[in-house]
C-alpha positions as CSV (number, residue, x, y, z in Angstrom):
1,X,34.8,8.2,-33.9
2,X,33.2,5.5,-31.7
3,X,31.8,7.6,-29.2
4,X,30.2,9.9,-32.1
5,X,28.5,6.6,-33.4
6,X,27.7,5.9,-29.7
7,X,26.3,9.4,-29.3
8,X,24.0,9.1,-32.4
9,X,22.4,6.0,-31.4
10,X,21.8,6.5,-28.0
11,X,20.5,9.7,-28.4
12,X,18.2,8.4,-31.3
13,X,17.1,5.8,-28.7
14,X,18.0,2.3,-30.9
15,X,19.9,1.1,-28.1
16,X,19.8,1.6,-24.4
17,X,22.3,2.4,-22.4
18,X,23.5,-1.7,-21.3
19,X,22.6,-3.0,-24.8
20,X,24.9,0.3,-26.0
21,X,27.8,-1.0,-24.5
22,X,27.0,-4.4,-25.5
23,X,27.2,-3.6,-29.3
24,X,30.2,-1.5,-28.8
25,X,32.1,-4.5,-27.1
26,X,31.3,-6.3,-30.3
27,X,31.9,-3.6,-32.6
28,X,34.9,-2.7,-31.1
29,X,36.1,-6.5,-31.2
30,X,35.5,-6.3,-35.5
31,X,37.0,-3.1,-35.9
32,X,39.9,-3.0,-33.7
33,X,41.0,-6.2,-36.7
34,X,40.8,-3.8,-39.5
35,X,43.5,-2.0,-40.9
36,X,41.7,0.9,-43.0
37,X,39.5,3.4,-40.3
38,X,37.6,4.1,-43.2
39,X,35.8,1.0,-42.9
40,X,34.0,1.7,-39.9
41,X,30.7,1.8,-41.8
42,X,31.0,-1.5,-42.7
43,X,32.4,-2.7,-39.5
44,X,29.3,-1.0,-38.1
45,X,27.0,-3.4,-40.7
46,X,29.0,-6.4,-39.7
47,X,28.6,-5.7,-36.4
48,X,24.7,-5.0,-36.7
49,X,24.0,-8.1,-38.7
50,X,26.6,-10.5,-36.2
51,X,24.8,-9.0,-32.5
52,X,21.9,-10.8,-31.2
53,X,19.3,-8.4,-31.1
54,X,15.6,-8.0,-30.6
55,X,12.7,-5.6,-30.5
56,X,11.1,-5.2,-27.1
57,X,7.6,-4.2,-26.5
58,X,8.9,-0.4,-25.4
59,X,10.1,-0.4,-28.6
60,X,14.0,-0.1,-27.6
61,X,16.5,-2.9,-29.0
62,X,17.7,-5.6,-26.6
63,X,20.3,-7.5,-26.6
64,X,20.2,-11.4,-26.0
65,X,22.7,-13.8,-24.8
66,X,20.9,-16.2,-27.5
67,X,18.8,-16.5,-30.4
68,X,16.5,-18.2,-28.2
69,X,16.2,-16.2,-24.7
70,X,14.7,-13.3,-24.1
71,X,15.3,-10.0,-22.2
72,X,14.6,-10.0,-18.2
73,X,11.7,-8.1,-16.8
74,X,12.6,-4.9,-15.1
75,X,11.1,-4.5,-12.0
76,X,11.1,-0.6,-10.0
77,X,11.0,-0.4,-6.2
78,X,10.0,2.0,-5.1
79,X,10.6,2.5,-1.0
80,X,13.4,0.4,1.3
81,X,13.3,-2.9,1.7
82,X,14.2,-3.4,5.5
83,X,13.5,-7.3,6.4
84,X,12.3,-8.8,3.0
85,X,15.6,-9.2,1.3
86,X,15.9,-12.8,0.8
87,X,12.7,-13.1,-1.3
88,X,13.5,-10.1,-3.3
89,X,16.8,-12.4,-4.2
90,X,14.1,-14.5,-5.4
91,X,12.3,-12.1,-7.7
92,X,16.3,-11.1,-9.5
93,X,16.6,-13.9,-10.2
94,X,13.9,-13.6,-12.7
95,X,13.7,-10.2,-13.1
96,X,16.6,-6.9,-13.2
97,X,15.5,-4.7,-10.3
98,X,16.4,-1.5,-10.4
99,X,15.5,1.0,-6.8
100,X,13.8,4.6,-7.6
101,X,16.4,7.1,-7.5
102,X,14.1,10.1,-8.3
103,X,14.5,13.1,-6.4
104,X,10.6,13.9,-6.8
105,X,7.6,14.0,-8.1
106,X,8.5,15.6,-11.4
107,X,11.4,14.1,-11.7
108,X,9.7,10.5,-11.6
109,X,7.3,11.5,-14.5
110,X,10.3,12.1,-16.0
111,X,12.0,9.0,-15.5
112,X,8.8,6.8,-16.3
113,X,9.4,8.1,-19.9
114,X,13.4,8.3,-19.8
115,X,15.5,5.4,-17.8
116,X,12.5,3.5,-16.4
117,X,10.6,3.9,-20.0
118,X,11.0,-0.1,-19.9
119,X,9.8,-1.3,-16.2
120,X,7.3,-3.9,-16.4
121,X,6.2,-4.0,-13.1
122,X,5.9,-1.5,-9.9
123,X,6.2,-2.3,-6.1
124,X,5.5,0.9,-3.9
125,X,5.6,1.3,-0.1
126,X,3.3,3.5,1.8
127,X,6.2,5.8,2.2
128,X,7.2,5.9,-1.2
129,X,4.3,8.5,-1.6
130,X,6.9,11.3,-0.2
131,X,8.9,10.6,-3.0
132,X,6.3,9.9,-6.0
133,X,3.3,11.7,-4.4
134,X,0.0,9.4,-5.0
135,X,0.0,6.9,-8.3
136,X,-3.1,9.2,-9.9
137,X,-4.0,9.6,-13.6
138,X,-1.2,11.4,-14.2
139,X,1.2,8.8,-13.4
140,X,-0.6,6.7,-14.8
141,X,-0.6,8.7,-18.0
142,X,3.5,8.6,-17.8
143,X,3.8,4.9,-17.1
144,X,5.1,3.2,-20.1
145,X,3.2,0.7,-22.5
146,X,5.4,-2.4,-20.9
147,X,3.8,-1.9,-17.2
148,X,2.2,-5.1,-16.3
149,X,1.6,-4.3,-12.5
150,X,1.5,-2.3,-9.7
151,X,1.9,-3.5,-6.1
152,X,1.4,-1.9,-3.4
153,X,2.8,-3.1,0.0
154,X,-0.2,-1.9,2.6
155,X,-3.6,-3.5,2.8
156,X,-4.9,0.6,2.2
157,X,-4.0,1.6,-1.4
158,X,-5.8,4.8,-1.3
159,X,-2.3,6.0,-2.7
160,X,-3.3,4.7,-5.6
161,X,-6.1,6.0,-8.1
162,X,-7.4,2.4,-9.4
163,X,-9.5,3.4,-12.5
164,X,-6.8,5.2,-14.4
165,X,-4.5,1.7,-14.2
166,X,-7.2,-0.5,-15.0
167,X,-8.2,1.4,-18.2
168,X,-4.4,1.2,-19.3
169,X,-4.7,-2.5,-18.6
170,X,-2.3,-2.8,-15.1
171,X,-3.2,-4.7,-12.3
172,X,-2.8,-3.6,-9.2
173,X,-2.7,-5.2,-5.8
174,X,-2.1,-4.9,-2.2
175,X,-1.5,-7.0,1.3
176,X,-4.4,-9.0,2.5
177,X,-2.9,-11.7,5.3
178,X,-0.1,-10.0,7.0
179,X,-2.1,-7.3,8.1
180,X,-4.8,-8.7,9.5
181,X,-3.3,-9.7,12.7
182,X,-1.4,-6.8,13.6
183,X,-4.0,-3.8,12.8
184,X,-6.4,-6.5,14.8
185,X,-3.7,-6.6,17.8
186,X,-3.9,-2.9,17.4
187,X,-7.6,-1.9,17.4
188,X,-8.4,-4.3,20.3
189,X,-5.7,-2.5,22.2
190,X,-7.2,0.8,21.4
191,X,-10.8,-0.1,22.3
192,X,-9.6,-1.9,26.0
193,X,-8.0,1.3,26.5
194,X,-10.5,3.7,25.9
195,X,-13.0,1.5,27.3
196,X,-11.3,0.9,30.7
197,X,-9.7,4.8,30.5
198,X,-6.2,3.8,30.5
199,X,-4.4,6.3,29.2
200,X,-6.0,9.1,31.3
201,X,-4.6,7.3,34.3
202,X,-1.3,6.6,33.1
203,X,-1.1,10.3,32.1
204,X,-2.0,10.9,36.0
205,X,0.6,8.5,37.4
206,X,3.5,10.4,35.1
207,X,2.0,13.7,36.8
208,X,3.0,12.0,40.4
209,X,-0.9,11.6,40.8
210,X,-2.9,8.4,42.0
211,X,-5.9,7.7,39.8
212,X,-7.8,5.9,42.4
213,X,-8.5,9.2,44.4
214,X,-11.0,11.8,43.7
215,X,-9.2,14.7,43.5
216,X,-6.6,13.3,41.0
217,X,-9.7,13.8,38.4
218,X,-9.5,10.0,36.6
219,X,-13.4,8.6,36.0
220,X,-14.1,5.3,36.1
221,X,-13.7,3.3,33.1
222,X,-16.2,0.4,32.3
223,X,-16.0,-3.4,32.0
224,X,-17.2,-5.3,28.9
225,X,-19.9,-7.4,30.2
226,X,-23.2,-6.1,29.2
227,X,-21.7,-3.9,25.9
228,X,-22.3,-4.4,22.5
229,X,-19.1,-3.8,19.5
230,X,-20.1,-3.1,16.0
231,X,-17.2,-3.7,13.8
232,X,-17.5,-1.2,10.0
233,X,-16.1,-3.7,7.6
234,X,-15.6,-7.3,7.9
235,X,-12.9,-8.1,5.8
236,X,-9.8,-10.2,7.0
237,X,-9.3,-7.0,9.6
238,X,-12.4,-7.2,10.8
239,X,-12.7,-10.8,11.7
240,X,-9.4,-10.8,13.5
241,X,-11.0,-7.9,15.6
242,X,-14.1,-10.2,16.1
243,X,-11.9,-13.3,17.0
244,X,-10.0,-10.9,19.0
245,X,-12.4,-10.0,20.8
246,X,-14.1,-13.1,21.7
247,X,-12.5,-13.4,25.4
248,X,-13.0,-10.2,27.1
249,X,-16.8,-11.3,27.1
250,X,-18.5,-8.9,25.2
251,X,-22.5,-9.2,25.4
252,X,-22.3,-9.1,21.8
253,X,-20.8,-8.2,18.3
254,X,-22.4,-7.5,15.5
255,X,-21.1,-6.1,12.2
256,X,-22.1,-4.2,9.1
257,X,-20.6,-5.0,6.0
258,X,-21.7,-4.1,1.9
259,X,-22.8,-7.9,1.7
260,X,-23.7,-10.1,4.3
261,X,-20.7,-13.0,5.1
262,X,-21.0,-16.4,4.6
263,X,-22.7,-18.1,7.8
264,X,-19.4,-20.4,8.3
265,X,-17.0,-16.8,8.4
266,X,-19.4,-15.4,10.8
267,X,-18.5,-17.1,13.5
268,X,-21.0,-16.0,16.1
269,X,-21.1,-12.3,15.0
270,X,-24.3,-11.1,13.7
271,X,-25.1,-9.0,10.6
272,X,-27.2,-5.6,10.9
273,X,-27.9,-2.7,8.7
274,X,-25.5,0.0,9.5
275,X,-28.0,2.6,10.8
276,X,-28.7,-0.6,13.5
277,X,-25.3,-0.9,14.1
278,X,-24.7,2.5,14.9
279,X,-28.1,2.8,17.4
280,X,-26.7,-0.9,19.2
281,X,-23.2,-0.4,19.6
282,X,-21.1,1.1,22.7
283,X,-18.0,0.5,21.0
284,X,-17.6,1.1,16.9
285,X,-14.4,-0.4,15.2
286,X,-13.5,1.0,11.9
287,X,-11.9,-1.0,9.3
288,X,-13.6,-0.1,6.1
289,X,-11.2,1.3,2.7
290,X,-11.2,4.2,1.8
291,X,-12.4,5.7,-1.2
292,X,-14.9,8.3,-2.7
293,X,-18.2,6.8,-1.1
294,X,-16.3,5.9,2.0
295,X,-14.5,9.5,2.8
296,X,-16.2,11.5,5.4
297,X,-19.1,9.1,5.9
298,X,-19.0,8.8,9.9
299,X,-19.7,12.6,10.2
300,X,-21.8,14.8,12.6
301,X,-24.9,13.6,11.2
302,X,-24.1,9.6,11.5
303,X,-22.1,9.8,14.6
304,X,-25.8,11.8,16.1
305,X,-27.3,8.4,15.5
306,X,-24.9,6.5,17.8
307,X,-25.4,6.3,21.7
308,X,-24.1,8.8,24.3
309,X,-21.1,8.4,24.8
310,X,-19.7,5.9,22.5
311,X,-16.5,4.6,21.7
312,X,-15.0,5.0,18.1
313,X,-11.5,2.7,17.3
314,X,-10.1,3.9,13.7
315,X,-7.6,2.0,12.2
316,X,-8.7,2.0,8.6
317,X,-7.7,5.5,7.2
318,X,-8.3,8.6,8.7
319,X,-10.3,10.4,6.2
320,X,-13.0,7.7,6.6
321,X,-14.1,9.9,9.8
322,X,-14.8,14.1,9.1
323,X,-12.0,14.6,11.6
324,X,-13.1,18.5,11.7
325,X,-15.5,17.5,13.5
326,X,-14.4,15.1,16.3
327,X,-13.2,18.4,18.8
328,X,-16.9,19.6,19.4
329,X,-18.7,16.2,19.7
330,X,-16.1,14.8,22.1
331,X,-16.5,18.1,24.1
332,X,-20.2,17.5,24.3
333,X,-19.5,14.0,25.4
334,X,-21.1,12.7,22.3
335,X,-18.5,10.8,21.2
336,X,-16.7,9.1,25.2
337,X,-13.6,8.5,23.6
338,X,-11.6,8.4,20.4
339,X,-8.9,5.6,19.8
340,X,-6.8,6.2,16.5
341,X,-4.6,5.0,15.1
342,X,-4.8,6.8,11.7
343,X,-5.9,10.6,10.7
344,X,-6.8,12.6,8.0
345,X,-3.8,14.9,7.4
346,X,-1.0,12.7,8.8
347,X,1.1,12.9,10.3
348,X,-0.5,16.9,10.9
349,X,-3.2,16.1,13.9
350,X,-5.0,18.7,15.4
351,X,-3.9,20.2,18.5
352,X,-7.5,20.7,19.6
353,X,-8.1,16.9,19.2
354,X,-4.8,16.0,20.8
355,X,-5.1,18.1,23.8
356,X,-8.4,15.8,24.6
357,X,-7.4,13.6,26.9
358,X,-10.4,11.0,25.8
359,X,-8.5,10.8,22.8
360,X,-6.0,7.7,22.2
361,X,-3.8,8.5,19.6
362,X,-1.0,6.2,18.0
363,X,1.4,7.3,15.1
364,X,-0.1,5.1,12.5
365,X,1.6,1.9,14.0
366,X,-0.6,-1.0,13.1
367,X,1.6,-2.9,11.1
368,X,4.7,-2.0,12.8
369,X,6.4,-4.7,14.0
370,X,9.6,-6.1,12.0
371,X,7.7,-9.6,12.0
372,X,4.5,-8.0,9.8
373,X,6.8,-5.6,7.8
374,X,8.9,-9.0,6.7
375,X,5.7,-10.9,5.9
376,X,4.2,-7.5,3.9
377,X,7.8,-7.3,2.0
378,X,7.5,-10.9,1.3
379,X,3.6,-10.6,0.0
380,X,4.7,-7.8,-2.3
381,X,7.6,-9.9,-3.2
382,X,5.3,-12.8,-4.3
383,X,2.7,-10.8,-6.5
384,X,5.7,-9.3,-8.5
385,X,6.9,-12.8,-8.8
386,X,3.6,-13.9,-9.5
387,X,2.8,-11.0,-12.4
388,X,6.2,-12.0,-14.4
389,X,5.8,-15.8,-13.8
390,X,1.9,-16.0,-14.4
391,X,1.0,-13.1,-16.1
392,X,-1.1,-12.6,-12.8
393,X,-0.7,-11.1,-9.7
394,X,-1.0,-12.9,-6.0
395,X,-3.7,-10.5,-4.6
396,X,-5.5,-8.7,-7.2
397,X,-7.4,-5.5,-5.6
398,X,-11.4,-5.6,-5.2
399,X,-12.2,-3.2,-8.1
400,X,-10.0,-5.6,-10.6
401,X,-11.6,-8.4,-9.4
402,X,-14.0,-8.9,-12.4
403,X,-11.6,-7.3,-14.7
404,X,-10.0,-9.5,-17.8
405,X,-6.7,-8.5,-18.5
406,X,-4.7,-9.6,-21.6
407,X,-1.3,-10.2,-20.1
408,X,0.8,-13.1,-20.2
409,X,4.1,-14.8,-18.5
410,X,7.0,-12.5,-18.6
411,X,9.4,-15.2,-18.4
């Protein structure tokens, strides 16, 4: 008889599944002191009136350990955590969180309205998107009314369709700090190597050839004295690139960004329209976001208004650049050489562009070390912790920035 009454209200969705058991455990306690089954139903009543219970925002009953606590927020990772551990201790102790178990796609739009229909906040790693596909309007549409936040643990969140969060009224944010070093470390890297062709003589040496002679077919690379660097986008990346930079002796560095920077965050580099930047520059370094205006925008036509021969460093996203493209103007010598650490269709690359050897290609490894993926775990970490204690998140994303949300503390 107690497992029909448990099948009736779980199925009609009064209780979940923990505050189920937690009724039972009391209803079980009053009727296992009566001597007459036939007053279950008022056992049941007894029971009812005597549990502490609430109603949550999703609507479902929760159970209290008083009258005057509340329920914990429920927090859904999504992706492995592989170095942050100890800070996400921090956030359970404020919060019950529960790891995706979703096969796919359609099975997470499923569980958004089923066994996660209570989550209040989202953190998501870039890999997570094999699982979950992208978080567009249609997850959005299946996230439920409790959803306070989503965070995403990447400085790029073009995984994530903003506008369809923001209209439901959830924040979303990303990593700003921990990045900045390691993509920097990267795209410096990238640019001394193509510059100084590096990887074309290494490929010689491993084909028991000696660069230094003709016939082994290695060019000269150049030095940096007397070259210019444009840097796309001078966020927190792009000034790590600059400061980066600084030492090899560079003639100059000048950057294009959608507002000119403060004087004081300049630091010596010096502001231009992008159409100057592309006609100055022997070496472009990429490090704008992606999004609709951005996608595709260094194509055939604004790559034509660049030198002969220049140098492009990607480490932004691959879309930003009509990779299609690339092939036939690095043929032409056009474009000298490609170093990338991000493409369009990864981790699909062309063969065409790979076979190139002016082309330096990395496996999307700008953040990988287990030092930045700690300090990224434990940003992500901090705006969860930050949306349930605040109402707020740590590092709200650009487009929200001027957005007023009506949230409040979860705890």
């Amino acid at each position: 008889m107690l497992q029909n009454v448990f099948f009736f209200f779980h199925n009609k969705q009064y209780l979940n599944k923990l505050n189920c058991l937690r009724f039972f455990q009391s209803l079980s306690s009053n009727y296992s002191s009566l001597d007459n089954p036939k007053s279950l139903s008022f056992t049941l009543r007894l029971s009812l009136l005597s549990s502490p219970l609430i109603f949550h925002r999703s609507r479902s009953i929760m159970t209290t350990a008083s009258p005057n606590s509340t329920p914990k927020p429920k927090v859904l990772r999504l992706g492995k955590i592989r170095f942050g551990q100890e800070k996400w201790d921090e956030v359970s102790k404020y919060a019950e969180v529960v790891d995706c178990d979703s096969a796919n796609r359609e099975q997470f739009l499923k569980d958004l309205q089923g066994k996660y229909s209570d989550v209040t906040n989202i953190s998501r790693t870039f890999e997570s998107v094999a699982q979950t596909g992208r978080f567009d309007e249609e997850v959005a549409a299946h996230v439920p009314k409790t959803l306070v936040s989503v965070s995403h643990t990447g400085a790029g969140y073009d995984q994530v369709d903003v506008e369809p969060f923001t209209k439901r009224g959830i924040q979303v944010s990303n990593i700003t700090v921990p990045v900045e070093a390691p993509t920097a470390d990267t795209a410096v890297w990238l640019a001394i190597t193509c510059l100084r062709n590096y990887k074309v003589a290494s490929d010689l040496v491993k084909q028991g050839k000696w660069p230094g002679q003709a016939a082994a077919g290695a060019k000269l690379g150049h030095s940096p004295e007397g070259k210019v660097v444009g840097i796309m986008g001078m966020g927190g990346i792009g000034r790590a690139i600059r400061d980066r930079l600084k030492p090899f002796g560079f003639e100059k560095i000048i950057y294009y960004n959608r507002s000119r920077l403060d004087p004081k965050l300049e630091a010596g580099a010096e502001y231009v329209s992008k159409e100057e930047l592309f006609k100055q520059s022997d070496i472009i370094m990429i490090s704008i976001p992606l999004n609709a205006h951005t996608r595709h925008s260094i194509d055939k036509s604004a790559i034509e208004q660049m030198k002969d021969g220049v140098i492009l460093v990607n480490t932004a996203r691959g879309a930003v650049i009509k990779e299609s493209e690339l092939p036939e103007l690095i043929k032409s010598g056009k474009i000298g050489a490609l170093g990338a650490d991000v493409f369009e269709n990864e981790p699909e690359i062309p063969k065409e562009l790979l076979e190139l050897p002016q082309v330096v290609a990395l496996p999307h490894v700008g953040t990988y070390t287990s030092e930045a993926i700690k300090n990224m775990e434990d940003w992500v970490a901090d705006n969860v912790l930050s949306a349930i204690k605040t109402g707020k998140v740590k590092s709200i994303v650009p487009e929200q920035k001027d957005t007023k949300f009506d949230v409040k503390p979860l705890v």
